[in-house]
Backbone and ligand atoms as CSV (ligand in chain L), in Angstrom:
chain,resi,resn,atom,element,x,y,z
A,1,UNK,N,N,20.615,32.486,13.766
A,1,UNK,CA,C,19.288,33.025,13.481
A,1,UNK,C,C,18.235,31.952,13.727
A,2,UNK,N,N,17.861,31.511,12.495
A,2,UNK,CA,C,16.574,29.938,12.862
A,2,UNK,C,C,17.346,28.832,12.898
A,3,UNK,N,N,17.159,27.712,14.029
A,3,UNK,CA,C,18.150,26.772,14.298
A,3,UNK,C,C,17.282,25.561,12.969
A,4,UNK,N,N,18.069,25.325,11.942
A,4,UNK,CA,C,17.947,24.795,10.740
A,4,UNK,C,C,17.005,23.463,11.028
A,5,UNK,N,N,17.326,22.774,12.078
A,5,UNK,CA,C,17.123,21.598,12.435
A,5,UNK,C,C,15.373,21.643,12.783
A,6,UNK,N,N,14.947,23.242,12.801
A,6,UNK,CA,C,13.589,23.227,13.052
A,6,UNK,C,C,12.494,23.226,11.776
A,7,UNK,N,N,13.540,23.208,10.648
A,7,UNK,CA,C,12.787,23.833,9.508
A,7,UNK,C,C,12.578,22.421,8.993
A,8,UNK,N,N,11.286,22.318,8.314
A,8,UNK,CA,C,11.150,21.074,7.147
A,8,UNK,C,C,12.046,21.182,6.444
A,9,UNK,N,N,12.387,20.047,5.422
A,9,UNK,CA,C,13.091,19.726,4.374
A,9,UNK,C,C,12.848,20.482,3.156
A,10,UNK,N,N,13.457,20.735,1.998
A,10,UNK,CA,C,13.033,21.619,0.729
A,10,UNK,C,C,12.059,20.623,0.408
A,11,UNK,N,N,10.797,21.256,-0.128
A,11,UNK,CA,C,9.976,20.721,-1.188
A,11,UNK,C,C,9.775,20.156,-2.530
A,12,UNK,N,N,11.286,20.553,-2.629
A,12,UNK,CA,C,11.255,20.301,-4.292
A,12,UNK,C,C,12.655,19.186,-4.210
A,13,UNK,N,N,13.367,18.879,-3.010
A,13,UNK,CA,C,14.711,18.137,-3.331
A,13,UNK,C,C,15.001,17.289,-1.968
A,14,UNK,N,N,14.026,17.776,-0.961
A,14,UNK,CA,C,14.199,17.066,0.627
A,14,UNK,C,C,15.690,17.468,0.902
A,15,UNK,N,N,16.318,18.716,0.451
A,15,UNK,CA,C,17.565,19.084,0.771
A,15,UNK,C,C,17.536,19.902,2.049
A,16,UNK,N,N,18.382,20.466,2.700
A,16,UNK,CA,C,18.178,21.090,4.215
A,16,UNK,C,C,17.491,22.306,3.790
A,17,UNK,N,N,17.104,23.050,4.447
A,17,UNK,CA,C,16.820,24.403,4.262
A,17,UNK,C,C,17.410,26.016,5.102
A,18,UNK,N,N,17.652,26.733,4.887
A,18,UNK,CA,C,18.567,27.727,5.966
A,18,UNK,C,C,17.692,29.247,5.542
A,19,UNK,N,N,17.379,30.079,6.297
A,19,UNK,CA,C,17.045,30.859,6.541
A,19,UNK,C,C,18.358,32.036,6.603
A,20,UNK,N,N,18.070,33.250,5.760
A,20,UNK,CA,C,20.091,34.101,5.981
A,20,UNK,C,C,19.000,35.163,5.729
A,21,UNK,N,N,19.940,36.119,6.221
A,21,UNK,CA,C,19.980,37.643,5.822
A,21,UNK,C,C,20.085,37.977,4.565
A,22,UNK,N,N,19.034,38.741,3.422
A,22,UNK,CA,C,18.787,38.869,1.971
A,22,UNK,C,C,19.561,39.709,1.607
A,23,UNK,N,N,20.238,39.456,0.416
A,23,UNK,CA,C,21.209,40.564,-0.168
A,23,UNK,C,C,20.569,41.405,-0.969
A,24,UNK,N,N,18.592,41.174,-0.813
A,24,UNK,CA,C,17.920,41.454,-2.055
A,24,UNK,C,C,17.016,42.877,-1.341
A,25,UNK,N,N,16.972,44.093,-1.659
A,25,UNK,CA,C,16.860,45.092,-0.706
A,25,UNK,C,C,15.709,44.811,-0.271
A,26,UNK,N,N,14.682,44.154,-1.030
A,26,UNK,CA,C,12.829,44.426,-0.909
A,26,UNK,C,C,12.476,43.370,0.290
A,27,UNK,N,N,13.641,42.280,0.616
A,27,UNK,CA,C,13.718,41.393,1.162
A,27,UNK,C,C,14.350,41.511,2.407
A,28,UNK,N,N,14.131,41.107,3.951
A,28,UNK,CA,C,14.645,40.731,4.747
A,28,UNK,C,C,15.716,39.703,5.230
A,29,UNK,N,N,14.695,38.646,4.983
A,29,UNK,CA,C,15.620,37.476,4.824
A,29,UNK,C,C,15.173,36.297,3.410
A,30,UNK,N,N,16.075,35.721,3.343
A,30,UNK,CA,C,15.560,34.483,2.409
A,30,UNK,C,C,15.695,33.168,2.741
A,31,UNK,N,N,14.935,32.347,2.337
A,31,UNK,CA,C,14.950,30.744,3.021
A,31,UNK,C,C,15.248,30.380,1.475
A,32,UNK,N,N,16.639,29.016,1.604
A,32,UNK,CA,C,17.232,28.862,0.482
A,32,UNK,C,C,17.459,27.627,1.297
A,33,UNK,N,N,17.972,26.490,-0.148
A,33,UNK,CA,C,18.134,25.416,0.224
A,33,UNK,C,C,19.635,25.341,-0.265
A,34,UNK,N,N,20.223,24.358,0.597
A,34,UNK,CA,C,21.429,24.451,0.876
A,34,UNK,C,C,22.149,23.145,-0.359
A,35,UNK,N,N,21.123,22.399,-0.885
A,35,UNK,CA,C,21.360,21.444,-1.571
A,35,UNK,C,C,21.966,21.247,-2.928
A,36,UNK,N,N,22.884,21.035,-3.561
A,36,UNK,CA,C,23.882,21.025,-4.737
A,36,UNK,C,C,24.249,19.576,-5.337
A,37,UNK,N,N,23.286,19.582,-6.606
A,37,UNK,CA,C,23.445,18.152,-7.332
A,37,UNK,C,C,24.403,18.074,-8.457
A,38,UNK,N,N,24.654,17.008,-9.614
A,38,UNK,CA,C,25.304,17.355,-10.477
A,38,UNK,C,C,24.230,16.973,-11.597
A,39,UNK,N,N,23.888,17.789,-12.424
A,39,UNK,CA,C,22.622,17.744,-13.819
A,39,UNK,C,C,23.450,17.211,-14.672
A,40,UNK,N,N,22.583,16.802,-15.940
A,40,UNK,CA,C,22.370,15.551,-16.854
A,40,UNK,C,C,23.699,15.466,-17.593
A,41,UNK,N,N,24.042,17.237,-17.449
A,41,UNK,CA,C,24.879,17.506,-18.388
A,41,UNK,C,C,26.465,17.325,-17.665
A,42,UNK,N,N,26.332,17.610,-16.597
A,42,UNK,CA,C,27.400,17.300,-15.588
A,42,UNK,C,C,28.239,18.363,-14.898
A,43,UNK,N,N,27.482,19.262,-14.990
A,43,UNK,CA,C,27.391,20.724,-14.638
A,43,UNK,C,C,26.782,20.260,-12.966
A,44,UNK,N,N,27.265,21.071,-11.725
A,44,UNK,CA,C,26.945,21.345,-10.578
A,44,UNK,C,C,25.581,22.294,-10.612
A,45,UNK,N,N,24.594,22.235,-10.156
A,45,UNK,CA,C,23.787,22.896,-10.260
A,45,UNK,C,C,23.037,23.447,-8.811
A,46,UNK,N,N,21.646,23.793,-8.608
A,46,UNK,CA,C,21.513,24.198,-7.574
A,46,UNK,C,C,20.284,23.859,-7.231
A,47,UNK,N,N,19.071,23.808,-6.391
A,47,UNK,CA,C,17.888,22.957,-5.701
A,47,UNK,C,C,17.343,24.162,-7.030
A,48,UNK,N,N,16.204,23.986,-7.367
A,48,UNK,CA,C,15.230,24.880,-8.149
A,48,UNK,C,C,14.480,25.811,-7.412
A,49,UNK,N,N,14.837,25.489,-5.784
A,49,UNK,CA,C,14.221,26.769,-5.321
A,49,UNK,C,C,14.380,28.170,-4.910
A,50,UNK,N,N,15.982,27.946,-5.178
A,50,UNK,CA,C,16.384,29.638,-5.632
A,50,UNK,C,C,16.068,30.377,-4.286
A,51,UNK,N,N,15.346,30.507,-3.827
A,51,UNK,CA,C,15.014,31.774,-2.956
A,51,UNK,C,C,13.991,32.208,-2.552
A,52,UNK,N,N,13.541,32.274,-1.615
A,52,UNK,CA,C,11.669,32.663,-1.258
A,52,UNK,C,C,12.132,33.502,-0.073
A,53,UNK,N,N,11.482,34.848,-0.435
A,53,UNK,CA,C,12.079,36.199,0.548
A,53,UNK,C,C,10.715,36.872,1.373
A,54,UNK,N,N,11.607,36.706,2.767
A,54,UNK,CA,C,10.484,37.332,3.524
A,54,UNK,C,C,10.414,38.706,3.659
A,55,UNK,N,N,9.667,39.129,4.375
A,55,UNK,CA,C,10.341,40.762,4.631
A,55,UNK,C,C,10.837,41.001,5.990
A,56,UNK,N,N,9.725,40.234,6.790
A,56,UNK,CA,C,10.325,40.506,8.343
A,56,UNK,C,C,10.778,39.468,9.130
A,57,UNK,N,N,11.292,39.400,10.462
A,57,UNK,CA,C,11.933,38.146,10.891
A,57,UNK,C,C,10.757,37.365,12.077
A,58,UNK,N,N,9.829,38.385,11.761
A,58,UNK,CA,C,8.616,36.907,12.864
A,58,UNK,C,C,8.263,36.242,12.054
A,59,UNK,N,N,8.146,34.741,12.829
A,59,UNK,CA,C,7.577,33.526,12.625
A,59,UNK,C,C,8.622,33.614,11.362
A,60,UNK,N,N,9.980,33.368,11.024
A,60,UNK,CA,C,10.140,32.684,9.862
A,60,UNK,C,C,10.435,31.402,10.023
A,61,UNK,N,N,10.374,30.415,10.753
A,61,UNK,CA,C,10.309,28.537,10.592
A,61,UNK,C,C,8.763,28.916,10.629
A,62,UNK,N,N,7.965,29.323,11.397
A,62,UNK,CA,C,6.504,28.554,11.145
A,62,UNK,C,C,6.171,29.173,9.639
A,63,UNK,N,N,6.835,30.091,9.349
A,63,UNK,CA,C,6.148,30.810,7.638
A,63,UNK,C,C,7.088,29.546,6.826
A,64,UNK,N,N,8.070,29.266,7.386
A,64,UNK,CA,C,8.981,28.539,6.208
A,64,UNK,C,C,8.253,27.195,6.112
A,65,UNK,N,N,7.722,26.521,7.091
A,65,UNK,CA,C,7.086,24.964,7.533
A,65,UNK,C,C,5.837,25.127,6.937
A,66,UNK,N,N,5.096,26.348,6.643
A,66,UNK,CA,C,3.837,27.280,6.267
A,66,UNK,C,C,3.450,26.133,4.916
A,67,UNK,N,N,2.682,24.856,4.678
A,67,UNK,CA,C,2.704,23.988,3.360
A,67,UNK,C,C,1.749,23.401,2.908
A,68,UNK,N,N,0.413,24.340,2.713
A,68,UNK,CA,C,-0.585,24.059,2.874
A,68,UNK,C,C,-1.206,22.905,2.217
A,69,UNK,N,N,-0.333,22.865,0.931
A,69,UNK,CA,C,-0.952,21.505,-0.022
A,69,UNK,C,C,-0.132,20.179,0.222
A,70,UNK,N,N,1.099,20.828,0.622
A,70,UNK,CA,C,1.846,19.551,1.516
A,70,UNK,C,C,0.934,18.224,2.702
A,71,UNK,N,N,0.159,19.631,3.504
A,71,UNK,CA,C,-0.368,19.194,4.427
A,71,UNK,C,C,-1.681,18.851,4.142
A,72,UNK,N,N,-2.179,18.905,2.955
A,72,UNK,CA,C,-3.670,18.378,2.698
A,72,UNK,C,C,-3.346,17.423,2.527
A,73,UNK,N,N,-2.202,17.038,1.749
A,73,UNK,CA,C,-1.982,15.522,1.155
A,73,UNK,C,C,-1.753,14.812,2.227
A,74,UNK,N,N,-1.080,15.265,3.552
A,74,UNK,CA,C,-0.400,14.334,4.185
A,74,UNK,C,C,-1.887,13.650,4.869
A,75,UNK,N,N,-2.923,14.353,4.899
A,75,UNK,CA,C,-4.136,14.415,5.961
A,75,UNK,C,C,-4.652,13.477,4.927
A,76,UNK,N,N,-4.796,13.413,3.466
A,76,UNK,CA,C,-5.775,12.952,2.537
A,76,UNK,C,C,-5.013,11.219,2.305
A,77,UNK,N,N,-3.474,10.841,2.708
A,77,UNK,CA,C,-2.803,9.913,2.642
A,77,UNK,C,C,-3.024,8.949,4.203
A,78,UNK,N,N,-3.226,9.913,5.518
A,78,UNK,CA,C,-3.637,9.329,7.038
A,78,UNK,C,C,-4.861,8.961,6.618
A,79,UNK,N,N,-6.351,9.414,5.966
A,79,UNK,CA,C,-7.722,8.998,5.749
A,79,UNK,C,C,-7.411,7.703,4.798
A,80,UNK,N,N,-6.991,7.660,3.663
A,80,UNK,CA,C,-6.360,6.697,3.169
A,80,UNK,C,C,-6.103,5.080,3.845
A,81,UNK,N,N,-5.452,5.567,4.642
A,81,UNK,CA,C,-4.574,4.233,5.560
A,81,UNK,C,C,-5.812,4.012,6.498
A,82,UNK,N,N,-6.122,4.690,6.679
A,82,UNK,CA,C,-7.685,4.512,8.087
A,82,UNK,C,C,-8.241,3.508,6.971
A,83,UNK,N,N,-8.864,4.262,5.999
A,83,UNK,CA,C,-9.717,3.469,4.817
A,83,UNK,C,C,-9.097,1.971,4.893
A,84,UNK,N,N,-7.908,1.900,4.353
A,84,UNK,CA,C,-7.024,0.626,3.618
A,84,UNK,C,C,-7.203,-0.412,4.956
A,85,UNK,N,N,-7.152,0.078,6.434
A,85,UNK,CA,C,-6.699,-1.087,7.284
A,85,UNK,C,C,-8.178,-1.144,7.774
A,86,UNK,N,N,-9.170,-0.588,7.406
A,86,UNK,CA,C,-10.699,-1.202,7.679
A,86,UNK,C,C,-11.195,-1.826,6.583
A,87,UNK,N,N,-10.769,-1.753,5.315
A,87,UNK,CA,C,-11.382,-2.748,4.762
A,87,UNK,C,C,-10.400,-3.812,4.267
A,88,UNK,N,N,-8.784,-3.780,5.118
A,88,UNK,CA,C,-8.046,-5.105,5.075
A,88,UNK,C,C,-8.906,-5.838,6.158
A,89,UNK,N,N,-9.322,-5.562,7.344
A,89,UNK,CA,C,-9.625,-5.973,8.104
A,89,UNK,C,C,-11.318,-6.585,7.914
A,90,UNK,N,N,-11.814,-5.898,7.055
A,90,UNK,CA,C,-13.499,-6.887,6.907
A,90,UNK,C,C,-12.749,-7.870,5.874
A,91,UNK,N,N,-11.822,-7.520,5.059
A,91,UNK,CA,C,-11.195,-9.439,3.719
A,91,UNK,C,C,-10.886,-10.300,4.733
A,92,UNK,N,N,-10.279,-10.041,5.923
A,92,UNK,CA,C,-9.741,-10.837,7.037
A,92,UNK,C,C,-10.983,-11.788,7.682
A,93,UNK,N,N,-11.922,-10.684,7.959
A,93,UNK,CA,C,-13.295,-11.375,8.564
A,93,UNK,C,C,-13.843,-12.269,7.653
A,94,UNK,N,N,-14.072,-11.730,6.193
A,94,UNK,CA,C,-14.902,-12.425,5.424
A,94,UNK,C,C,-13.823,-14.065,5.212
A,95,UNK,N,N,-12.947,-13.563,4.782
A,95,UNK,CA,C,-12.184,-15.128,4.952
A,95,UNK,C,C,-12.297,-16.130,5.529
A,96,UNK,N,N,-12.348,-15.431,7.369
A,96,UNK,CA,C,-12.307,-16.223,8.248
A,96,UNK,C,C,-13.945,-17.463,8.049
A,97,UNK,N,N,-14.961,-16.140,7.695
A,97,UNK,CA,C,-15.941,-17.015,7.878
A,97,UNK,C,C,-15.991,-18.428,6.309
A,98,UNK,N,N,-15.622,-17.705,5.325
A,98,UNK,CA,C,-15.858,-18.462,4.354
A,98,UNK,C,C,-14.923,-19.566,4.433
A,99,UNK,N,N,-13.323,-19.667,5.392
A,99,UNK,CA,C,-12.937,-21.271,5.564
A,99,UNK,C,C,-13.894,-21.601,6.728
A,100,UNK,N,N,-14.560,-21.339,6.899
A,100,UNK,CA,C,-15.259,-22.090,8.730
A,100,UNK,C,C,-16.691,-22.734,7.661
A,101,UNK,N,N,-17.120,-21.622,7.306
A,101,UNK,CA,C,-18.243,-22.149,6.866
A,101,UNK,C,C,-18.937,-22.087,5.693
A,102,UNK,N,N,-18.080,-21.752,4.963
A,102,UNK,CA,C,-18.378,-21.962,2.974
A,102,UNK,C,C,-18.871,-22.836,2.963
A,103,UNK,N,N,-19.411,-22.550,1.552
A,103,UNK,CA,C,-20.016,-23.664,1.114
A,103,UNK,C,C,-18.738,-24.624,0.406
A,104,UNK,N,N,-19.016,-26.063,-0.321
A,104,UNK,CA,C,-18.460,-26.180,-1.216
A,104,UNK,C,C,-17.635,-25.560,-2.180
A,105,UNK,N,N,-18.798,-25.173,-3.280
A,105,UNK,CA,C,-18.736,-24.231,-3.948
A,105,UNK,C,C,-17.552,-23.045,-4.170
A,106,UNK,N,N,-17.539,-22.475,-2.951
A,106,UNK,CA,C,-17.342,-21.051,-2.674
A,106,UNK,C,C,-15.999,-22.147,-2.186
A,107,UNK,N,N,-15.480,-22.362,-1.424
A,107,UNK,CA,C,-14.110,-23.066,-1.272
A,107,UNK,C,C,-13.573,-23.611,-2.252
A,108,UNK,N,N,-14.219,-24.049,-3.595
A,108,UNK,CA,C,-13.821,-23.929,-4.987
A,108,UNK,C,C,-12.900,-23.260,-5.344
A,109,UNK,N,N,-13.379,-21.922,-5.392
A,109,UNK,CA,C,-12.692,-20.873,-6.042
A,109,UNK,C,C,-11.301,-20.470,-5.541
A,110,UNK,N,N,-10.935,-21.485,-5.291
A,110,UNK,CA,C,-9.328,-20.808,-4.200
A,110,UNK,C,C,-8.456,-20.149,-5.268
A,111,UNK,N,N,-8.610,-19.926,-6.079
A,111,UNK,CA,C,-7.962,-19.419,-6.735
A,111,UNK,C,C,-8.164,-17.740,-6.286
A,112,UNK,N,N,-9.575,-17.024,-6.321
A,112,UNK,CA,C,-9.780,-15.732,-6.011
A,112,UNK,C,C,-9.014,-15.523,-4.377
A,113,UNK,N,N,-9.549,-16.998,-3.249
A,113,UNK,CA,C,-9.317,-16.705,-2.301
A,113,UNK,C,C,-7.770,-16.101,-2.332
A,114,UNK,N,N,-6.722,-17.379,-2.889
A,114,UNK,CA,C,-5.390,-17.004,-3.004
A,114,UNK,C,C,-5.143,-15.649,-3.209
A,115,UNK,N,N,-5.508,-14.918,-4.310
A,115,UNK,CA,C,-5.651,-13.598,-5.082
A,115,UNK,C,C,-5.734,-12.997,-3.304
A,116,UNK,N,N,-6.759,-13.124,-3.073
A,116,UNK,CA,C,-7.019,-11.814,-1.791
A,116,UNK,C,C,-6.148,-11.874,-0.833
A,117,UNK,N,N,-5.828,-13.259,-0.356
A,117,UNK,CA,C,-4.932,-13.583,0.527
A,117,UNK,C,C,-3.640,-12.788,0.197
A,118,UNK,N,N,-3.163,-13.113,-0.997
A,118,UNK,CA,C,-1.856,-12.163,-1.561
A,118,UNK,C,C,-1.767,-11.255,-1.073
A,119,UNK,N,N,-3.134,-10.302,-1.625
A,119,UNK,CA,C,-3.250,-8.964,-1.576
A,119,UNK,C,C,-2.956,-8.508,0.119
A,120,UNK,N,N,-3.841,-9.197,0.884
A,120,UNK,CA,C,-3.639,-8.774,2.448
A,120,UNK,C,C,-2.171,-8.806,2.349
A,121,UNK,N,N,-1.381,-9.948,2.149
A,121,UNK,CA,C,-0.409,-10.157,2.765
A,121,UNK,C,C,0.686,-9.090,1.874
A,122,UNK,N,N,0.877,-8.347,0.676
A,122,UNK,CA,C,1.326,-7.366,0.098
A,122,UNK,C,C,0.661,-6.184,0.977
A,123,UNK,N,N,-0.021,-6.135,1.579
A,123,UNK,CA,C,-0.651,-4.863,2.013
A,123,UNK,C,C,0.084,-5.056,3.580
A,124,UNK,N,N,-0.081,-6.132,4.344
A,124,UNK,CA,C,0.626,-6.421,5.578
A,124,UNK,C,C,2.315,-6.125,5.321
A,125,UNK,N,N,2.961,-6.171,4.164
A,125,UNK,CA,C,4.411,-5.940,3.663
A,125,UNK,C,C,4.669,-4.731,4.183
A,126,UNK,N,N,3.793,-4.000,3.107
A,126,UNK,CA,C,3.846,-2.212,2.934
A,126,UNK,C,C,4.048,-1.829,4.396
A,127,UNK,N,N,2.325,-2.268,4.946
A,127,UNK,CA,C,2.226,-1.505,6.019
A,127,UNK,C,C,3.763,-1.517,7.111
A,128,UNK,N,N,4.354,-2.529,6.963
A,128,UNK,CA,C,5.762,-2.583,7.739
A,128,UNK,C,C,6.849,-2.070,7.780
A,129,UNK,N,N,6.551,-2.040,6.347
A,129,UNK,CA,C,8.028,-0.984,5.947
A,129,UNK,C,C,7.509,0.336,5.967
A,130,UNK,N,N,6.533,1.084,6.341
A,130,UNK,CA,C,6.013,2.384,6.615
A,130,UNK,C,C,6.284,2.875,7.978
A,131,UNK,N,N,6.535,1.719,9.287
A,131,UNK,CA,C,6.811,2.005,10.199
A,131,UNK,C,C,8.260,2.604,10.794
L,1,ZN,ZN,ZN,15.966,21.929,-2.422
């Protein structure tokens, strides 16, 4: 039917997801996740998403992939990273100028500088292991 490999992951467990023929009359088909953990108690249990029933068989991967708040976040997490690597990039500038041409003073404080420096370089970490 839908080749599985096209469907996102479950939402609630990142378990596979499969699309079948509904045993449920009002229903066509159902998209169910295929995923089976063992709970607290030590009982086998099952993904919490049970079952989400379509009625007809068009578009069921693009209705199943269908994630609207999924996809705000993912858009509101890309603006994010735009944000984060333009203003890593003015601490970078401002640095540069304040070892060239600080004052005294202001080369004092290496202690804050250190602080920021960290920070870039925890933020240069992340960004790596994201790739
Ligand atoms: Zn699941």
């Amino acid at each position: 039917m839908t080749n599985p490999s096209e469907l996102l992951l479950c939402p609630f467990c990142k378990g596979k997801l499969k699309i079948i023929e509904s045993a449920r009359s009002d229903y066509g088909y159902d998209l169910i996740c295929t995923n089976e953990f063992v709970d607290e108690s030590g009982m086998t249990a099952h993904c919490p998403l049970g079952g989400h029933g379509f009625l007809d068989e068009s578009n069921l991967t693009k209705k199943a992939n269908t994630r609207p708040i999924e996809s705000a976040l993912n858009e509101q997490i890309r603006e994010q990273g735009e944000l984060i690597e333009r203003l890593s990039s003015a601490l970078v500038d401002v640095l540069h100028l304040i070892d060239e041409h600080g004052s005294p003073v202001i080369k004092a404080h290496a202690t804050t500088l250190l602080r920021d420096r960290n920070a870039l370089s925890a933020y240069a970490t992340w960004k790596e292991k994201q790739k």
